[in-house]
C-alpha positions as CSV (number, residue, x, y, z in Angstrom):
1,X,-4.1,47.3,-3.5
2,X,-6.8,49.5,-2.4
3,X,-10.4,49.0,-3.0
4,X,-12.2,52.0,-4.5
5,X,-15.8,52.3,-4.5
6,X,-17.2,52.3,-8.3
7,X,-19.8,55.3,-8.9
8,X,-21.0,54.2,-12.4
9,X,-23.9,52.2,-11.8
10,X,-24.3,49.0,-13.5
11,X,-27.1,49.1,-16.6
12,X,-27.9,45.1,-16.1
13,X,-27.8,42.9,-13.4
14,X,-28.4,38.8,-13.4
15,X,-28.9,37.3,-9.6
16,X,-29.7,34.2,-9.0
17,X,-31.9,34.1,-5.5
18,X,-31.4,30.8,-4.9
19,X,-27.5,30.5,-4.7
20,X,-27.8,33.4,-2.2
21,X,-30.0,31.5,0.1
22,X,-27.9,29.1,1.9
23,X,-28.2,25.4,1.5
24,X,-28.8,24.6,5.2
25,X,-30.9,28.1,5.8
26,X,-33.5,26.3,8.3
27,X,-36.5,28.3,5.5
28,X,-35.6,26.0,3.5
29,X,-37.7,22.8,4.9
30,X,-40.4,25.0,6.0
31,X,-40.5,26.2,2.5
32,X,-41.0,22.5,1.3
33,X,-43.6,22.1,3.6
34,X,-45.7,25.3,3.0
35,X,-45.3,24.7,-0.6
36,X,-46.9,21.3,-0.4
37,X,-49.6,22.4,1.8
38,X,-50.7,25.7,-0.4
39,X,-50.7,23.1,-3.7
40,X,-53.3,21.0,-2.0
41,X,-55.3,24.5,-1.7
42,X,-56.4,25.4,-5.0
43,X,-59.9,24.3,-4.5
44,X,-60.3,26.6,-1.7
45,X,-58.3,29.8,-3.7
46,X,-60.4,28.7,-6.6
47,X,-63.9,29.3,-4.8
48,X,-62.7,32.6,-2.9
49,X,-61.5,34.4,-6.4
50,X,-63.3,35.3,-9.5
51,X,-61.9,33.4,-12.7
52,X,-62.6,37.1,-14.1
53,X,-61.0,40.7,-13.9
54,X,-57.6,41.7,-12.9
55,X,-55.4,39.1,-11.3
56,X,-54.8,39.5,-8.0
57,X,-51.6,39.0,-5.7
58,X,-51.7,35.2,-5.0
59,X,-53.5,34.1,-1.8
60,X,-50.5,31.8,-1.4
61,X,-48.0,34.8,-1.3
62,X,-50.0,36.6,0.9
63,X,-50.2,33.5,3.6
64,X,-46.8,33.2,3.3
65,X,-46.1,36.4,3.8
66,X,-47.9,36.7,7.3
67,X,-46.4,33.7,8.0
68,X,-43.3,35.3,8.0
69,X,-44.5,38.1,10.0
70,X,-44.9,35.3,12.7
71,X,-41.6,33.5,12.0
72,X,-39.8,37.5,12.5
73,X,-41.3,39.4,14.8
74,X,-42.0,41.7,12.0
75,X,-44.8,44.5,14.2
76,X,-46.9,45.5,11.0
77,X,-47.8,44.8,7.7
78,X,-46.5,47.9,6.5
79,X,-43.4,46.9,8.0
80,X,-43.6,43.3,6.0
81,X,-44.0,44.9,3.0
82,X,-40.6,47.3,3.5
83,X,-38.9,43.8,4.5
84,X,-40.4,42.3,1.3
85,X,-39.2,45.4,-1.0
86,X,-35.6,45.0,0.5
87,X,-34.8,41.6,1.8
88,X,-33.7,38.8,-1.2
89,X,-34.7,36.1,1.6
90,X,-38.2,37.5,1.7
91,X,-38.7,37.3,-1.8
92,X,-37.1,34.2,-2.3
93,X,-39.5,32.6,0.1
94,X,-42.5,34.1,-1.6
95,X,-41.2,33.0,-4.8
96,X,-40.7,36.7,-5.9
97,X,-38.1,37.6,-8.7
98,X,-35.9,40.4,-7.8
99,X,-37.5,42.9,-10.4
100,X,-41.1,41.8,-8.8
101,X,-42.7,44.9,-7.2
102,X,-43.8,44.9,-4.0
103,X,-47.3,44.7,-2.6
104,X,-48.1,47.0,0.2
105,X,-49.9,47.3,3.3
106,X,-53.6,47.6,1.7
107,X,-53.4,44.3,0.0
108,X,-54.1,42.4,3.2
109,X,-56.7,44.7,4.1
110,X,-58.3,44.1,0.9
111,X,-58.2,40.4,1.2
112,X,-58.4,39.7,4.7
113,X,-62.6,40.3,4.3
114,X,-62.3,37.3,1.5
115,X,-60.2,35.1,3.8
116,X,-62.6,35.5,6.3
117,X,-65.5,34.7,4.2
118,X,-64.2,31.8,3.0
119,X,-62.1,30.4,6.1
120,X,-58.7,30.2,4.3
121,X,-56.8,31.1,7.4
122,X,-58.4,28.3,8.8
123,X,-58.2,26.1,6.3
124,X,-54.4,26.3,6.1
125,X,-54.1,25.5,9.7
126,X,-56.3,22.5,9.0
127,X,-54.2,21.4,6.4
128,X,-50.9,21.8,8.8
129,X,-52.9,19.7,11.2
130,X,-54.0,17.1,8.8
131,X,-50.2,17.0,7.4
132,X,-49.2,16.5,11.1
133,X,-51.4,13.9,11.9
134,X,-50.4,11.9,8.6
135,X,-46.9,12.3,9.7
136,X,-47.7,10.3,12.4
137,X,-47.0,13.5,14.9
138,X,-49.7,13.8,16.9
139,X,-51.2,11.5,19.2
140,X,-54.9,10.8,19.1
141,X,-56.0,9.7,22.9
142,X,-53.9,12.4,24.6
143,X,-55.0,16.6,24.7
144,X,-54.6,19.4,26.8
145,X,-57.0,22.3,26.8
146,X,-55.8,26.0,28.4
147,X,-56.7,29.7,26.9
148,X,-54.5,32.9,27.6
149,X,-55.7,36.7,27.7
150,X,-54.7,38.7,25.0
151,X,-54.3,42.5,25.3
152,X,-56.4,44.7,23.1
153,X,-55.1,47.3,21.2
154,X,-57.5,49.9,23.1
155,X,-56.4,51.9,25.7
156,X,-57.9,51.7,29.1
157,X,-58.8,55.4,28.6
158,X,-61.1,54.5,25.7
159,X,-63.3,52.8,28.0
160,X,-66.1,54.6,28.9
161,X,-69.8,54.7,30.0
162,X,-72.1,53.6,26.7
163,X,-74.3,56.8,27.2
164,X,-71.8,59.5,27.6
165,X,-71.3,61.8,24.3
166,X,-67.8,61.3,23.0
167,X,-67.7,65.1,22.9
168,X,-68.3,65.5,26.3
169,X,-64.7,66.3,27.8
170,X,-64.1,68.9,25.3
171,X,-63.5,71.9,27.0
172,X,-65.1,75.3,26.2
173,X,-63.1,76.6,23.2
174,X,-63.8,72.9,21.4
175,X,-60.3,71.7,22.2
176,X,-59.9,68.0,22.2
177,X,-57.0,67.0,23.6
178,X,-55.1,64.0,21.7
179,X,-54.1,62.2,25.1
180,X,-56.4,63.8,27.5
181,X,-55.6,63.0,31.4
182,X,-58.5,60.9,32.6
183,X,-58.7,60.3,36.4
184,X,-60.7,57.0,37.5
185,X,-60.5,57.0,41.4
186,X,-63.3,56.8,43.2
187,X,-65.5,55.4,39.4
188,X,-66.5,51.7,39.3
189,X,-66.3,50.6,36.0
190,X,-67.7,47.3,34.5
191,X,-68.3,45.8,31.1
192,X,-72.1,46.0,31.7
193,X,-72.3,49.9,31.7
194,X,-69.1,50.8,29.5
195,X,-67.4,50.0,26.6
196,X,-64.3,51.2,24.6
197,X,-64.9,53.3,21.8
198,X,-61.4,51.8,20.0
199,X,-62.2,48.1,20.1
200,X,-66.1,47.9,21.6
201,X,-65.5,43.7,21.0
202,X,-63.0,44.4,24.1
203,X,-64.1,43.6,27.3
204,X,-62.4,44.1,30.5
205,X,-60.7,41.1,32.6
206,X,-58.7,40.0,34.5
207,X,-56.6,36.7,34.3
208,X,-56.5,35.6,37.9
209,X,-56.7,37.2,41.8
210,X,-54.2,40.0,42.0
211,X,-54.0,40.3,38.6
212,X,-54.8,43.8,36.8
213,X,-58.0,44.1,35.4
214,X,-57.0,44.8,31.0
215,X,-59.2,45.2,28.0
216,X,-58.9,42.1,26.6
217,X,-59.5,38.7,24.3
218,X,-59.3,35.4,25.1
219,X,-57.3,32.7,23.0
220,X,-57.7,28.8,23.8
221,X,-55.7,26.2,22.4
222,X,-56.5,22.6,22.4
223,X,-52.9,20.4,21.4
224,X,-52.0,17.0,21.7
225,X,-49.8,15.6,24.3
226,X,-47.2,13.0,22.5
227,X,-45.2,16.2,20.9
228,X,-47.5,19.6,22.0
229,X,-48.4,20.3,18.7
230,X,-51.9,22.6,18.1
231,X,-54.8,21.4,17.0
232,X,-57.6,23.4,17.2
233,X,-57.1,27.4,18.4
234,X,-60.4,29.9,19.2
235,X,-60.5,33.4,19.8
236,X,-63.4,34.6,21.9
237,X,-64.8,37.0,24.0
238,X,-62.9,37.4,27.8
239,X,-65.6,36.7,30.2
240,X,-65.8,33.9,33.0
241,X,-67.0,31.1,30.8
242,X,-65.2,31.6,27.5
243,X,-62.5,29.0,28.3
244,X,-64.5,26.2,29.3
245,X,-67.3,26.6,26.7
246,X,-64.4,27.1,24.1
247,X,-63.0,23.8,25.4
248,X,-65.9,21.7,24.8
249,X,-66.6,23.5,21.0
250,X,-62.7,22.6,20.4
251,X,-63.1,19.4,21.0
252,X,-66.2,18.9,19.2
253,X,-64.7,20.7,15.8
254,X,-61.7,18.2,16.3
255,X,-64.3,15.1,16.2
256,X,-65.8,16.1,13.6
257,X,-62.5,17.2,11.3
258,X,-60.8,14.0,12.0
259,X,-63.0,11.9,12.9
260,X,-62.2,11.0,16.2
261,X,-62.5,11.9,19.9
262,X,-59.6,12.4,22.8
263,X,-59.4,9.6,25.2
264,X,-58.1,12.5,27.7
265,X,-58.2,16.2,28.3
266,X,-55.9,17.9,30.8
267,X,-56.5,21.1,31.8
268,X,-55.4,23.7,34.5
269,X,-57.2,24.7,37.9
270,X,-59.3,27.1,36.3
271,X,-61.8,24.3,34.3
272,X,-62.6,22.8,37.6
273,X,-66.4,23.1,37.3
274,X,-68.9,20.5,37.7
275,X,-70.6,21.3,34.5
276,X,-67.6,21.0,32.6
277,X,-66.0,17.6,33.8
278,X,-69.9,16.6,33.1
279,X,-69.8,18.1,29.6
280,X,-66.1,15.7,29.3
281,X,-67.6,12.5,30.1
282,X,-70.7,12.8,28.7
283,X,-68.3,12.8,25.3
284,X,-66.5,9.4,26.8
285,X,-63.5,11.6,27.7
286,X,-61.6,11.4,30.8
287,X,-61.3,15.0,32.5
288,X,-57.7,15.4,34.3
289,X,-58.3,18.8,35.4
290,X,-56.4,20.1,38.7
291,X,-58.7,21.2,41.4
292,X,-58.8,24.0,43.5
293,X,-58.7,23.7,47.1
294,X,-62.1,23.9,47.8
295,X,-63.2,20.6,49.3
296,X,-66.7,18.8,47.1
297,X,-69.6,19.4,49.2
298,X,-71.6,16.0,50.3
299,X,-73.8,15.2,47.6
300,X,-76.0,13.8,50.4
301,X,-77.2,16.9,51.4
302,X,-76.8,19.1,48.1
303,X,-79.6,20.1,46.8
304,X,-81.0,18.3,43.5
305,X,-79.7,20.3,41.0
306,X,-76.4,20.8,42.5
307,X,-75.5,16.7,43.2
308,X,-74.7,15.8,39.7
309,X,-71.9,18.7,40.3
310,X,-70.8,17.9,43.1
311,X,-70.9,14.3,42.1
312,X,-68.7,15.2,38.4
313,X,-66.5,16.8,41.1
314,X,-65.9,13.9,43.2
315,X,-65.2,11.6,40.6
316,X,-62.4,13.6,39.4
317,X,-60.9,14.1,43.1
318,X,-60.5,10.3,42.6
319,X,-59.1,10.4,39.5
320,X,-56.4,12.5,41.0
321,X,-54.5,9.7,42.5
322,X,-54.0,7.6,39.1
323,X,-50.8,7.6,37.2
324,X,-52.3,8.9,33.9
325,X,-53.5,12.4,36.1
326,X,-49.9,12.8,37.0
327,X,-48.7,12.4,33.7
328,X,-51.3,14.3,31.7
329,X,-51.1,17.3,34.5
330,X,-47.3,17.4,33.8
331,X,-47.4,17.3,29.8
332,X,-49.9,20.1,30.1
333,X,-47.4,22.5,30.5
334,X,-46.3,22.3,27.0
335,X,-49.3,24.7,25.7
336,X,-47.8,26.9,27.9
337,X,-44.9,27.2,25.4
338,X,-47.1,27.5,22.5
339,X,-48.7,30.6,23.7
340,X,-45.1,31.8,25.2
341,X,-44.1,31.2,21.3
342,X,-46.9,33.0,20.1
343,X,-47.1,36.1,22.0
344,X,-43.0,36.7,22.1
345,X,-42.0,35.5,18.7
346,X,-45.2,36.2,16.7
347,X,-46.5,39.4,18.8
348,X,-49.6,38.5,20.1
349,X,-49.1,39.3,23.5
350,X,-51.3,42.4,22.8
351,X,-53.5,42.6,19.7
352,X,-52.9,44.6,16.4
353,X,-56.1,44.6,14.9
354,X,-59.8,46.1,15.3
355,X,-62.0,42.9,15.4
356,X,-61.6,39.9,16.8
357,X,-62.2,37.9,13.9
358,X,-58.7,39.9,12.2
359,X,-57.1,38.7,15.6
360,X,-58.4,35.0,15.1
361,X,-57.1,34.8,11.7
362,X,-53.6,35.9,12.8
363,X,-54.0,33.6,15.8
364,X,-54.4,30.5,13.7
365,X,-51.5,31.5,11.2
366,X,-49.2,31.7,14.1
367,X,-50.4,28.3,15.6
368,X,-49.6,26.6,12.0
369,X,-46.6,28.7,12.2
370,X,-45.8,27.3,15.6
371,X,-46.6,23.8,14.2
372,X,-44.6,23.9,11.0
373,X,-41.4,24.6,13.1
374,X,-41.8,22.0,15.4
375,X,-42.4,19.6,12.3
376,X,-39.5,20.4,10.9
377,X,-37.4,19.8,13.9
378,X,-39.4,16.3,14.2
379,X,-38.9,15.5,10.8
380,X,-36.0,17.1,9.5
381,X,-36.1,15.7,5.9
């Protein structure tokens, strides 16, 4: 018999969430996982909110909630919230009742100054970490170090010269065009004398020889080697140093977290500096950073202050022919798939946010992200 559609709408409705969610719906482990984590949290939501005035929307739902973002691509938060209003799954996962109503877009920017203050985003990627490590997941001699460019929201338009009037290009009946044409031949531009007005934390870079100069942050991840899991992430300024001096502050907020220090760190081409591998072994930590091709100079005939360098240098070029180089150089690779994870899946291949501290905080909520799926593939139950 034919179906016919029913134009009297129901007055009650009973739906059970959970028997919609499928039993082997791969949410459903995380949402173990997250749940434990968040429970061993309540000091830290305790101190960041007042016991007094009008309850809030949980700090948990809101972490789960941009953890989601992450987990689905989802572009904005006003977008999440739409997904949240509509999607059963969503709701289930933030344990929201059907008749809950939706929080929107302004929550987050309400709270994200209190999260800041109070380190919860980093707090919760901690807690992954720690959760991780008492799993038996991550090894405790082994590390790699590498950091990736991050593309600013800003266009390149928006950077301009710090003393020129932002009025300046209006032409003479006051007109301001929305997407003006700006022509930049012939006009050296630097981070010295300009800046964008959109994102002045910007600076412009450029990842490697031949490769375009962008406005731009840097992110640097520091994961262990025996399953590539993250355990410590930085968001800095992109300038020539940032990676290596993020390297070394990584490492030292991973010693004093947990209490001990890598054995190794591998690293690409791009920390070959004597300084550096000094800054390593001063730490007890064996550098197994590629070199470039530039040949050590003879620390015969250096001068002083450059022949504990060179020195730093040469040691490591020997280091090059042991086994545990080869190895570390070719596990390295696997924080290139953390930051191919993070910038594909979670959308940080170009930044969302004004401020790199919002960007840092979305950073380290897609690295426990990132973490949380690979320990549930390692540890199914």
């Amino acid at each position: 018999m034919r179906g016919r559609k029913n134009s009297q709408p129901q007055l009650f409705y009973q739906i059970d969430i959970e028997s919609r969610i499928r039993s082997d719906h791969p949410l459903r482990p995380l949402k173990r996982r997250v749940d434990d984590i968040l429970a061993g949290m309540d000091e830290v939501f305790s101190r960041a909110y007042s016991k007094n005035g009008r309850p809030s929307v949980p700090p948990e739902r809101l972490l789960k909630a941009l953890l989601l973002m992450a987990l689905y691509s989802i572009r904005s938060e006003r977008q999440l919230c739409e997904r949240i209003d509509t999607d059963l799954l969503f709701r289930w996962f933030l344990d929201m009742s059907p008749e809950d109503p939706a929080f929107n877009a302004t929550v987050f920017t309400h709270n994200r100054p209190r999260m800041d203050e109070f380190g919860i985003t980093g707090a919760f990627f901690d807690a992954v970490v720690k959760e991780a490590k008492e799993g038996g997941l991550c090894s405790d001699d082994h590390f790699s170090v590498d950091g990736t460019m991050i593309e600013s929201m800003a266009s390149m338009k928006s950077f301009r010269p710090k003393d020129q009037d932002d009025d300046s290009d209006d032409d003479a009946n006051g007109f301001k065009s929305r997407n003006p044409d700006v022509d930049f031949h012939g006009k050296k531009r630097s981070n010295e004398t300009h800046e964008s007005r959109t994102d002045p934390e910007a600076r412009l870079y450029r990842k490697g020889p031949g490769k375009p100069s962008q406005l731009a942050h840097l992110g640097h991840i520091l994961n262990e080697n025996r399953n590539g899991l993250i355990v410590e992430v930085a968001v800095t300024e992109a300038n020539g140093t940032a990676e290596k001096d993020a390297a070394i502050k990584m490492i030292d907020n991973y010693q004093s977290k947990h209490g001990r220090s890598p054995t190794t760190v591998g690293a690409d081409a791009g920390y070959d500096s004597g300084p550096f591998l000094i800054a390593l072994e001063e730490r007890n930590i064996e550098p197994h950073v590629a070199m470039t091709s530039t040949k050590p100079a003879d620390p015969a005939t250096a001068r002083a202050d450059r022949k504990e360098k060179i020195e730093a240098r040469l040691r490591m070029k020997a280091r090059q022919e042991t086994e545990g180089y080869t190895i570390s150089q070719r596990i390295r690779k696997r924080v290139e798939e953390c930051f191919g994870w993070q910038k594909t899946i979670a959308g940080l291949a170009r930044s969302r946010w004004v401020g790199r501290w919002k960007l840092s905080q979305f950073f380290e909520l897609s690295a426990a992200a990132y973490n949380l799926l690979r320990m549930v593939k390692l540890q199914p139950t």
